[in-house]
Structure formats: C-alpha cells, structure tokens
LUMMILUM-416721 format. One line per 3 residues: number of its first residue (from 1); for each residue z, y, x of C-alpha. Coordinates in nm, 4 decimals, always signed. Layout:
BEGIN
NUM = Z,Y,X | ...
//
This chain:
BEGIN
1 = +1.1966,+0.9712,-4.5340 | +1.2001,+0.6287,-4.4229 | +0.9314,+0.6863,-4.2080
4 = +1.0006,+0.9999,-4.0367 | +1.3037,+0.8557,-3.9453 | +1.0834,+0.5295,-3.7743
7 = +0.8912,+0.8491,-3.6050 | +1.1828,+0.9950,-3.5101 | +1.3289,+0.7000,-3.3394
10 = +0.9703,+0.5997,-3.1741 | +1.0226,+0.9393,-3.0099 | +1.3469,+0.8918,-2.8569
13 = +1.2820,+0.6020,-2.6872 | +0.9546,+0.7169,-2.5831 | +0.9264,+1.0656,-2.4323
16 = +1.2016,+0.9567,-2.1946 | +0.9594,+0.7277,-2.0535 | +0.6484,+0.9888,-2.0681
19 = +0.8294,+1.2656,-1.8749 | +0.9321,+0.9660,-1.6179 | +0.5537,+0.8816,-1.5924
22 = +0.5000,+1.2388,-1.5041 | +0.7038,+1.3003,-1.2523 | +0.7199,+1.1327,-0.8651
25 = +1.0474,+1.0067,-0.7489 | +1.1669,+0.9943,-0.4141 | +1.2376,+0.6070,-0.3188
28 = +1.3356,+0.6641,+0.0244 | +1.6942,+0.9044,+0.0685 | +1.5950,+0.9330,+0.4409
31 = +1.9299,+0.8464,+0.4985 | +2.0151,+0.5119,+0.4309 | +1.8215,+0.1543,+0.3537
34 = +1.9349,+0.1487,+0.0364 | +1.7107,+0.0019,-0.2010 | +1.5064,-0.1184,+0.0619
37 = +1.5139,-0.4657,+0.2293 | +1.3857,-0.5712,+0.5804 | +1.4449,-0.7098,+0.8783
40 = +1.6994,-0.4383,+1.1080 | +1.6118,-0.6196,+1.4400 | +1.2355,-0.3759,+1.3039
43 = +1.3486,-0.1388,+1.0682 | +1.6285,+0.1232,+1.0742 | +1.6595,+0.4734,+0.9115
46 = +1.6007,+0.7882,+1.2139 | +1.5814,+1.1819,+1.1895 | +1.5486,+1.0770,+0.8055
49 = +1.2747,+0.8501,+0.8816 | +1.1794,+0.4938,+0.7716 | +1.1113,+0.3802,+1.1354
52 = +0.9600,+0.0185,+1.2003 | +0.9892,-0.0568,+1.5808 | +0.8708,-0.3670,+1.7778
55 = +1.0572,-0.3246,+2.1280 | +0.9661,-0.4925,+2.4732 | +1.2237,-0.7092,+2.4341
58 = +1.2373,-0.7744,+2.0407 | +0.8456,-0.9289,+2.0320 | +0.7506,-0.9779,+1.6402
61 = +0.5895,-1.3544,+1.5678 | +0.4791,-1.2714,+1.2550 | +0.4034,-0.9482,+1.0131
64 = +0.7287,-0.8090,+0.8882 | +0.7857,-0.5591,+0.6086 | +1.0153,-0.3758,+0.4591
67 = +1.0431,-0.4305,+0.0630 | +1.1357,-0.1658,-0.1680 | +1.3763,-0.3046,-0.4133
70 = +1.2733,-0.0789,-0.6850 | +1.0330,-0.3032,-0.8992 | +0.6539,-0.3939,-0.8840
73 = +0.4425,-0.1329,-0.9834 | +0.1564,-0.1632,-1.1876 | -0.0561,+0.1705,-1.1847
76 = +0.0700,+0.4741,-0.9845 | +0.0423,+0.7587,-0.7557 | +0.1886,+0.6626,-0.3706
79 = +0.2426,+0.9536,-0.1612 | +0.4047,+0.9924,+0.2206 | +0.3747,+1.0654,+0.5350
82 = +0.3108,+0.8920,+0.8600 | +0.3475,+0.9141,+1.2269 | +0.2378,+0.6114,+1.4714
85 = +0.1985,+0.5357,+1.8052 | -0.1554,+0.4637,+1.9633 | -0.0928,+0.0712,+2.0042
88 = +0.0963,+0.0915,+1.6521 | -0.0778,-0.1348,+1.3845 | +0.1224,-0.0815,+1.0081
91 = +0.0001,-0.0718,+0.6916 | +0.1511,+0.0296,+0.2594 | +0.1272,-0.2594,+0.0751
94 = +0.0756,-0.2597,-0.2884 | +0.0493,-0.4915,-0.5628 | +0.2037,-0.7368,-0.4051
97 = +0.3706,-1.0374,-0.3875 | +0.7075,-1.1706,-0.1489 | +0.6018,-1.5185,+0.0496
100 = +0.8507,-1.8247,+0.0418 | +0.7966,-1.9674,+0.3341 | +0.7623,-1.7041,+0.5817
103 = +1.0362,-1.4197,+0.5807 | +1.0008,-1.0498,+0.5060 | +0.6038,-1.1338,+0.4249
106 = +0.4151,-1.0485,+0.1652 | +0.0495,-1.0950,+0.0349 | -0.1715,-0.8027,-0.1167
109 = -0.3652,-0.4889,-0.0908 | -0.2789,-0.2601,+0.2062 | -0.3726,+0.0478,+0.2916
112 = -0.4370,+0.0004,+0.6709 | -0.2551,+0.2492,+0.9168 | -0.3587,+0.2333,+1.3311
115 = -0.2610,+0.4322,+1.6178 | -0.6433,+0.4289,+1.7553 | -0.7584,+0.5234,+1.3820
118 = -1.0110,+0.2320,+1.3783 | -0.9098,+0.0640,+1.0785 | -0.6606,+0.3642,+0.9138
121 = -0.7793,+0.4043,+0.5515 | -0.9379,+0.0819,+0.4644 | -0.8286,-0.1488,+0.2101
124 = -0.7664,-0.4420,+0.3442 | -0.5564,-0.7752,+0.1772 | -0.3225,-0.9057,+0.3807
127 = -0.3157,-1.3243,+0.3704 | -0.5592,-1.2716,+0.1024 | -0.9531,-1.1740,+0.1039
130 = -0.9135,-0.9554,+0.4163 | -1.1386,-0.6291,+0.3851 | -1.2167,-0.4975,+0.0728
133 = -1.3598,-0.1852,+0.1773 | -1.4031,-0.0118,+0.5365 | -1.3461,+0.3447,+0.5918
136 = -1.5908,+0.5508,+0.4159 | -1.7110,+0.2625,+0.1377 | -1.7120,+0.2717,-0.2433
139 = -1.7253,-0.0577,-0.3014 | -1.7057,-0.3092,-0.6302 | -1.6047,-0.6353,-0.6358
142 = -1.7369,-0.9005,-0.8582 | -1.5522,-1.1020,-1.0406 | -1.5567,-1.5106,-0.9334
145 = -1.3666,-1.8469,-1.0757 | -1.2631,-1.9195,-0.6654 | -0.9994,-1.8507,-0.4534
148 = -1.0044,-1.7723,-0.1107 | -0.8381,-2.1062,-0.0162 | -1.1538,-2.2488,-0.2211
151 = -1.3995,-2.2109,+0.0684 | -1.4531,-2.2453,+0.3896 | -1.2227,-2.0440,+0.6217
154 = -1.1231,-1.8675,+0.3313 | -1.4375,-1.6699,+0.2634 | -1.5513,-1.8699,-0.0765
157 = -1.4785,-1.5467,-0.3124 | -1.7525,-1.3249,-0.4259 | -1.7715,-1.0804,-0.1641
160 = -1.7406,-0.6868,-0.2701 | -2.0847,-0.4621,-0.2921 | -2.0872,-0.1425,-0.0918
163 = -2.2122,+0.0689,-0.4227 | -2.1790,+0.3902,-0.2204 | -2.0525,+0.6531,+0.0694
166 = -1.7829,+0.8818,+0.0989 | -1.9446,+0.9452,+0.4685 | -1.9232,+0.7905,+0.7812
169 = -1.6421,+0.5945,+0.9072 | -1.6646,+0.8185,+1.2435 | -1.7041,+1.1387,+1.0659
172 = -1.3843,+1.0591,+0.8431 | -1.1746,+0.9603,+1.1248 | -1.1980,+1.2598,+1.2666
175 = -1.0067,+1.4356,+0.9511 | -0.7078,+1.1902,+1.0386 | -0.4475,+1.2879,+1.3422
178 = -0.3382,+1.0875,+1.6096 | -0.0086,+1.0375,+1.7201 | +0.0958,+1.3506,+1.4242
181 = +0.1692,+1.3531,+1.0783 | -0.0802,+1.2721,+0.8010 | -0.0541,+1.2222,+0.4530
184 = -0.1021,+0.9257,+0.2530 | -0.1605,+0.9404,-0.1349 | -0.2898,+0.6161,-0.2951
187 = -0.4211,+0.6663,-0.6563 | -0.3866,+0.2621,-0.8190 | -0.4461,+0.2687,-1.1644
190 = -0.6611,-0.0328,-1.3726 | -0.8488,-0.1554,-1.1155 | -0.9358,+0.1087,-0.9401
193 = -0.7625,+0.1547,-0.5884 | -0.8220,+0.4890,-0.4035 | -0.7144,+0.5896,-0.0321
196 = -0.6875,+0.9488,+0.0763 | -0.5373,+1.0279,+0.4200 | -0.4960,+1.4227,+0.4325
199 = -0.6381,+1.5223,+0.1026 | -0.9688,+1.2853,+0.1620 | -1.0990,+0.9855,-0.0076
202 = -1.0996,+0.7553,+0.2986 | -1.2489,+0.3842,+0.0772 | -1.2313,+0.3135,-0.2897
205 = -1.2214,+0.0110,-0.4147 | -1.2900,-0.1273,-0.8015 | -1.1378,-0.5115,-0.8156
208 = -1.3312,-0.6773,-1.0907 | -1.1789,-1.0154,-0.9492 | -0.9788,-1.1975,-1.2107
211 = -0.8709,-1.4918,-1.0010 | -0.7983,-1.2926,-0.6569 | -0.6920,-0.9300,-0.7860
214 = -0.3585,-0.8569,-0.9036 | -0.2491,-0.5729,-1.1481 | +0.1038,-0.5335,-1.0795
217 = +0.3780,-0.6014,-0.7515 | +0.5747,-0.5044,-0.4649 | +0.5722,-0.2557,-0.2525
220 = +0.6716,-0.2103,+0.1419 | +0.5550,-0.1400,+0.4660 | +0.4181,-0.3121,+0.7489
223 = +0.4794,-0.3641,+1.1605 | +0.2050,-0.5847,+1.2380 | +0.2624,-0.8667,+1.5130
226 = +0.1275,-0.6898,+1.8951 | +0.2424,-0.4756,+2.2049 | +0.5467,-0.2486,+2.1946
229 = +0.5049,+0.0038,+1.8566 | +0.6917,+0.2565,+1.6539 | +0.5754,+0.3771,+1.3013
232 = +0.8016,+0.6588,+1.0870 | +0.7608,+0.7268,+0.7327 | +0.8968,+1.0248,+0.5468
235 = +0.8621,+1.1559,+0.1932 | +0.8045,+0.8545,+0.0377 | +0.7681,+0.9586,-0.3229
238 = +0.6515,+0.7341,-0.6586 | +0.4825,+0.8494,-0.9457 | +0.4871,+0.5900,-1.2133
241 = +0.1618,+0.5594,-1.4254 | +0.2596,+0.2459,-1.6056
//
C-alpha cells in the first residue's frame, strides 16, 4: 500500500511536467514586452510584432538583444516567424549566456538571419567560436581541453568536420524568401542543434566540445551593429524538451 501510494504521488508531480514538455507555449503576447527585456531605443512591440529597429539617427555600437525572461532552456523545439529588411543582419540566440560588461549582449549559438540570405541558416556563435556550420553542412565538432581565448585570434579550438550535405548553400537559399515571412523551427536537444527555415534542414550541428559547448541558457534576439534595419518576429512559440 505503501508503495502505491509513493507511485501515486511520483505521478502527480510528474505528468504535470510531461504534458508541459509536450506542448509549445507562446512566449511572446504580441502585445506587450512583457517577459522580455531589451533595449526600447531597438526594440518595441508593432502590428503584434517583436520589431528590432536600428534608425538613421539611433546608430547601434554594439549587438543588442532582446532577452526573454522566461528561463534558460536546455533542450527544445523553437519555432517563429520572421520578416527582415535586405540590409537587416539579426539572428535567435540559444543556449546562451548574458555579458557583464557590455549591455543587452549575450554569448552563444545563433541561428543567423540576413536580409541578402547569405548567411540565414547557419549556426554561428556569437563572441564565441564563430561558424559552426554554413548553410547546407552537417557538421561534428570534436571535443578539445582549449578555449577560444586559448589561441591565437581566438581560433585555438578544435575546429568542426563537415561529415556531410544537406545540398548546396545556393540551392537552399533559394527555399528561403526575401523581404517575406519564413519560418524558423530550431530542434536543440543533447547536443544536437538543427536549423530549418521553411520546413528545411538549412545546417546541423553535433557539439562534442566540452570546454566551448554549452547545454543549457538564454534566449533572445539579435539587431546586429550596421546601416539602417528593421527585423519583426511573430509566433514565437516554446516547446520544452527538458
């Protein structure tokens, strides 16, 4: 009796979790910034839109994103959309962390958005070990005992094997629209990062790297220091693997 009644606790505290890991939440209400921080002189809510601008006369010194307050994710299931000028650089970050010394920063993986659609798809890590995979690449990365601050110009890490092809970086770009919608999904779970844009796997990326890779952190999006820009996301929904 004892221990049905052990079961029967273990259950109630447990399949409210499961049918939370099941199901994607909407973190954005479209309406207001709550439970989002940034800097307002670049990010404002518009026709239910998370809009990051960088005006004329409002230049940006140095990346600036907006945060979502909600907690650091560990694995889970990303999905929005996107709209963004042709000079507009942005990016999702993921994994995360929030910089001291430089305000509304952070350092980790990003799924890279463009306006020309040159770099929209990779995985890129911002302050960190820069590409990890270009449009189109499978790629694995080995683990290594160094940092990038361990070598010279911060390229000492073990750098990641191309292991295969989800087709050509031209060919894919042409499944992506400019200056439209698109959808993002980004599948993170163990160390296994996948990018779609519109249904397709744009770079996946396997992070064997126990010094450099990180398993767990914030989340927010990016207006990237350049000309005049305007990015908009909608939709923005979480599904929480773990």
């Amino acid at each position: 009796m004892l221990r049905i009644l052990q079961y029967t606790l273990l259950l109630a505290v447990l399949l409210p979790q499961l049918a939370c890991a099941q199901k994607a939440v909407k973190i954005f209400d479209g309406k207001t910034l709550n439970g989002w921080e940034g800097d307002t002189e670049y990010w404002r809510v518009e026709n239910g839109c998370l809009v990051g601008e960088i005006k004329p006369d409002k230049p940006l010194k140095t990346n600036s994103f907006i945060i979502w307050q909600g907690g650091a994710p560990a694995d889970f299931e990303l999905t929005l959309q996107f709209r963004i000028t042709a000079a507009g650089n942005s990016g999702i970050n993921y994994r995360s962390e929030k910089l001291s010394d430089v305000p509304h920063a952070l350092k980790g993986y990003q799924a890279d958005i463009d306006g020309a659609n040159r770099y929209t798809g990779q995985n890129y890590e911002e302050r960190g070990r820069t590409t990890l995979a270009y449009r189109g690449q499978i790629v694995t990365i080995p683990d290594t005992k160094l940092s990038p601050k361990d070598g010279s110009k911060g390229n000492a890490w073990t750098p990641a094997k191309v292991t295969g092809s989800l087709g050509s970086g031209d060919a894919l770009k042409e499944k992506i629209k400019s200056g439209d919608w698109n959808t993002c999904r980004l599948v993170v779970k163990g160390n296994r990062l996948q990018h779609y844009i519109n249904g397709v796997l744009m770079s996946d990326v396997t992070d064997n790297d126990t010094v450099n890779g990180k398993n767990k952190g914030m989340l927010g999006m990016q207006v990237h220091v350049g000309p005049p820009m305007k990015v908009e996301y909608k939709d923005i929904a979480l599904k929480v693997l773990r």
